[in-house]
N, C-alpha and C positions, 0 to 999 in steps of 0.2 A: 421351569415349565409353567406357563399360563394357562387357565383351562374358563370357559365359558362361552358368553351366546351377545358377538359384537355389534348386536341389531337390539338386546336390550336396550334400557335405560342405563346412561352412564353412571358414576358413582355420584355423589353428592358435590365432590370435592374439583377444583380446576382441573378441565381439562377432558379426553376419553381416552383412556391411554388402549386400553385391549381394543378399541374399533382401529384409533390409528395404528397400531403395530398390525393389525391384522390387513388393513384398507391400501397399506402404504405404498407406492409405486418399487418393484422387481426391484432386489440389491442384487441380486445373482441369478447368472441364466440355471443353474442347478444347486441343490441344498450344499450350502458351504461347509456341513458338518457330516462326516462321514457318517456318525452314527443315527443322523436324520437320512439320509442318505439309505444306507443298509436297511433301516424299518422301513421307511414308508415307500421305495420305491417300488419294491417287488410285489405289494398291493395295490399299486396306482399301472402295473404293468398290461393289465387287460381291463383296465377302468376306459367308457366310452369318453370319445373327444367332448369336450364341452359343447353345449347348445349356447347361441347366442345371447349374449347377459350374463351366463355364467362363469364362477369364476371357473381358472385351468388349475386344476389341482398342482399339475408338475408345475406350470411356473409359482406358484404360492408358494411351494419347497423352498425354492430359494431365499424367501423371508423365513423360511423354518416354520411355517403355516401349514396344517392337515385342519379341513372342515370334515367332522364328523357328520353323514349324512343320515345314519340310520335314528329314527325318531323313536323312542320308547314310552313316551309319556301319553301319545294319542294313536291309535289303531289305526292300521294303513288304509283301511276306506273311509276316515272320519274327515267331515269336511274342512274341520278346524287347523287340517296341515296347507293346503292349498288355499285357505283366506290368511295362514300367516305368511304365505309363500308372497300372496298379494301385497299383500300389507308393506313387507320388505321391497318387495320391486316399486313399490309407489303406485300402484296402480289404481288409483279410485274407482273406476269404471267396475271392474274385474272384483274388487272387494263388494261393494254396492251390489249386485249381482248374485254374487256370494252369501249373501246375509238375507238378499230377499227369496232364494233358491228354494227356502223353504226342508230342507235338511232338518234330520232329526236333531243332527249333534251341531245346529248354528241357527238363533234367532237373531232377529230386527224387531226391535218394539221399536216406531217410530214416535216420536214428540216434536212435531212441526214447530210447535211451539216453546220447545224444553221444558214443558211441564207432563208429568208423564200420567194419563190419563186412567181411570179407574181398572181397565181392563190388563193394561200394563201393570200396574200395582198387584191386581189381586195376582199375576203371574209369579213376580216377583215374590210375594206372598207365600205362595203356595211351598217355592221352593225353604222359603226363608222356615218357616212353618214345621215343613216337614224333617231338617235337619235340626231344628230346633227343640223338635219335642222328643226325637231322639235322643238328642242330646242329654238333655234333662234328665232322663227315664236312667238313661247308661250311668250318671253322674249321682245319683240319687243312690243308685245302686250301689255305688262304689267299685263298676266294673270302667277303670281305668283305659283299658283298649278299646274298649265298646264306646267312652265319650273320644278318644282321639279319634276313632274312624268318622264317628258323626261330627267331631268339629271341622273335617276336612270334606262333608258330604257337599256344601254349598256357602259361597264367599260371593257379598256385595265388596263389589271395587270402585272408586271411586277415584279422579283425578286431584279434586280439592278435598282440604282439612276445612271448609268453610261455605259456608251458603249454599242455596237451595240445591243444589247438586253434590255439597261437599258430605264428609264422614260422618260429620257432626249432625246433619238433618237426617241421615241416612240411618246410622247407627242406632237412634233413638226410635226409629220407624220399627227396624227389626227387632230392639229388642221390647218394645211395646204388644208386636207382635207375638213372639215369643211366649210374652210374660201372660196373653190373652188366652194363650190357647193351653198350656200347661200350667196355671194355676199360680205360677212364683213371681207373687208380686216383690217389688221393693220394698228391702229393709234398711235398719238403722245399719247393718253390718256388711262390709263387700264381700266376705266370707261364704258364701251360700254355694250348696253344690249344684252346676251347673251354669257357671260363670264362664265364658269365656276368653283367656287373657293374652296380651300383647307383651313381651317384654319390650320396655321403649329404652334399657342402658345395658352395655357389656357388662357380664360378671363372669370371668373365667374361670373363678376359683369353686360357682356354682355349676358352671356349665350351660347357665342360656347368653345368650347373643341377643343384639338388637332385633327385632323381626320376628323372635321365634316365639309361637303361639302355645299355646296349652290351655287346660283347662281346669276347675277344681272338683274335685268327687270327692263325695264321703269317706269317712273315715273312721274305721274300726278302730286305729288305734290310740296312742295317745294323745294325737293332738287337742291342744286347747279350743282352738277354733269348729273341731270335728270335722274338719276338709284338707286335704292335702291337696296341695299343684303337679298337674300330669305334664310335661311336654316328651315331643319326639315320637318317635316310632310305639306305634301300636302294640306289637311285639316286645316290645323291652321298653317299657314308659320309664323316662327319666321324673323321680318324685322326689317333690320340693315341697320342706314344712313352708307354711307361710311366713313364717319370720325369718327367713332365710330368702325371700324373693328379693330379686334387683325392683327396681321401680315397673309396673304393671299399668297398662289399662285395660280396660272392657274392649273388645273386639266383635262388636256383631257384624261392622261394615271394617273395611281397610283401605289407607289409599294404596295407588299402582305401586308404589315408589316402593311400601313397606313389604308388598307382596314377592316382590323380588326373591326367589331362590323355596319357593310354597309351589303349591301345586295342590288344584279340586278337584274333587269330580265334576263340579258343576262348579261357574262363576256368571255372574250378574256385573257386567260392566256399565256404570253410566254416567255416562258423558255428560260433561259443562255443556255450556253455548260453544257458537264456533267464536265468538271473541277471546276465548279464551288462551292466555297463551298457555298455559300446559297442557295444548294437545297438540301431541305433536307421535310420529309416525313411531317414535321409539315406545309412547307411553301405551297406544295401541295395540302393538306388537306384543308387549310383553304381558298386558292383560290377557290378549288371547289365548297366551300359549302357557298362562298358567291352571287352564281349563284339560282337564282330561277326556271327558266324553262330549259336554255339552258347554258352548259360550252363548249366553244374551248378551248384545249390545240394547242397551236402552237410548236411545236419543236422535237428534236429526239426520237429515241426510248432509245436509253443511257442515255441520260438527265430525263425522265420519269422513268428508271431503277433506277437511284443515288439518284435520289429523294425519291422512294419508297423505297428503301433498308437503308438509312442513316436516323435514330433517332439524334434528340439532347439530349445532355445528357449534364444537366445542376441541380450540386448538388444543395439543397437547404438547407439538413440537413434534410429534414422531412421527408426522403419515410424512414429510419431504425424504428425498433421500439424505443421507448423510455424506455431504461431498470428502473425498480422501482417508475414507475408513471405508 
């Protein structure tokens, strides 16, 4: 069983295997496998006929395909469900619209220019700011749940690792920010409570993964450095002495790519120029609907257009049918 969201960003690696197993044209007029068959049919028994553009669930069965419709991560009147609905259908017009609608839970900070203007900034600001100083304050304290909730209050995302748009200019803005308003400047030591970290390598044997975030807080007990590493769940913080970490970076901005499988309350997306080739409809998609209440896009309205009109098209071999199987 494969389980995920085939309008994400594909994996890094040749190919998009879960869009084309899910995309791929009917092998069967009904699920070939009785046990697909017996679950999912008698829930699809009083499910409405498809509307035009959508997929038909009963024919999808027969690839062994159930799209899960119910959304949990964003409230049913948030507009962030209906600009990711856009988003997937391609529709620039209808996203564009969307973003300038003026909605609690979806902003437009335009940059005609892709340079993002003062008033933009202090926006961005404010939120970077405010999860920041929490941050710190919970981390200081050495209340572990209290910095994971505020490391997940508000995420700059970003398409590139590079230039005026990328992680790197980004990252250093917030955490300058940051450092302005609560007090912690830079030291000799990365050790400091209220760090917030990136694992960038698998380590099984510790339990973080590529992507997954945490943070460091105080520490009452014996560490040497006086900070221990929080990641996961608020509720049950998995704690890492620091000499036991896989490789780390600082995490004040993210790109889309690493944000993959996170989820904010709030997220700051901004956009390159429209020459860019990493924007494309998948990278969009998935920033927005890493947002739980609230998404800003920052950037043009062309950038937002090349984004929503450019598919990746990455063969995998599996969207043909398979002739004589």
């Amino acid at each position: 069983m494969l389980v995920g969201d085939p309008d994400q960003l594909a994996s890094v690696e040749a190919g998009a295997v879960l869009g084309d197993l899910v995309h791929r044209p009917p092998q069967h007029a009904a699920p070939s496998s009785p046990a697909i068959a017996a679950q999912a049919e008698p829930a699809l028994a009083d499910a409405p006929a498809p509307e035009q553009g959508e997929v038909d669930d009963r024919a999808a069965l027969g690839n062994g395909v159930v799209r899960l419709r119910t959304v949990h991560r964003q409230g049913s009147d948030s507009s962030i469900l209906p600009l990711a609905a856009a988003i997937r259908d391609g529709d620039a017009e209808e996203v564009l619209a969307l973003l300038r609608a003026g909605d609690a839970s979806v902003e437009f900070l335009e940059t005609p220019d892709d340079e993002p203007d003062e008033a933009t900034l202090a926006a961005v600001r404010a939120d970077a700011v405010a999860a920041g100083e929490r941050l710190v304050a919970a981390a200081r304290a050495g209340d572990a749940a209290g910095a994971l909730t505020a490391l997940a209050q508000h995420r700059v995302m970003v398409a590139h690792r590079r230039g005026p748009a990328g992680r790197g200019r980004w990252a250093g803005q917030v955490e300058a920010w940051v450092e302005h308003a609560t007090g912690q400047h830079a030291t000799d030591s990365p050790w400091v409570p209220g760090r917030p970290l990136l694992v960038t390598t698998n380590d099984a044997e510790v339990g973080l993964y590529n992507g997954d975030t945490g943070v460091l807080v105080a520490d009452g007990g014996s560490s040497s450095s006086g900070v221990v590493a929080v990641f996961g769940d608020p509720r049950a913080p998995l704690r890492v002495r620091t000499h036991r970490l896989p490789p780390v970076e600082t995490v004040h901005a993210m790109t889309v790519h690493r944000a993959q499988g996170s989820q904010f309350d709030r997220v700051t997306l901004v956009l390159p120029p429209a020459t860019s080739p990493l924007l494309t409809r998948e990278l969009l998609y998935t920033a927005v609907t890493r947002a739980q209440t609230f998404v800003r896009v920052v950037g043009s309205e062309a950038a937002v257009r090349t984004a929503v009109t450019t598919a990746v098209h990455r063969a995998s071999g599996l969207r043909a049918p398979l002739s004589g199987r």
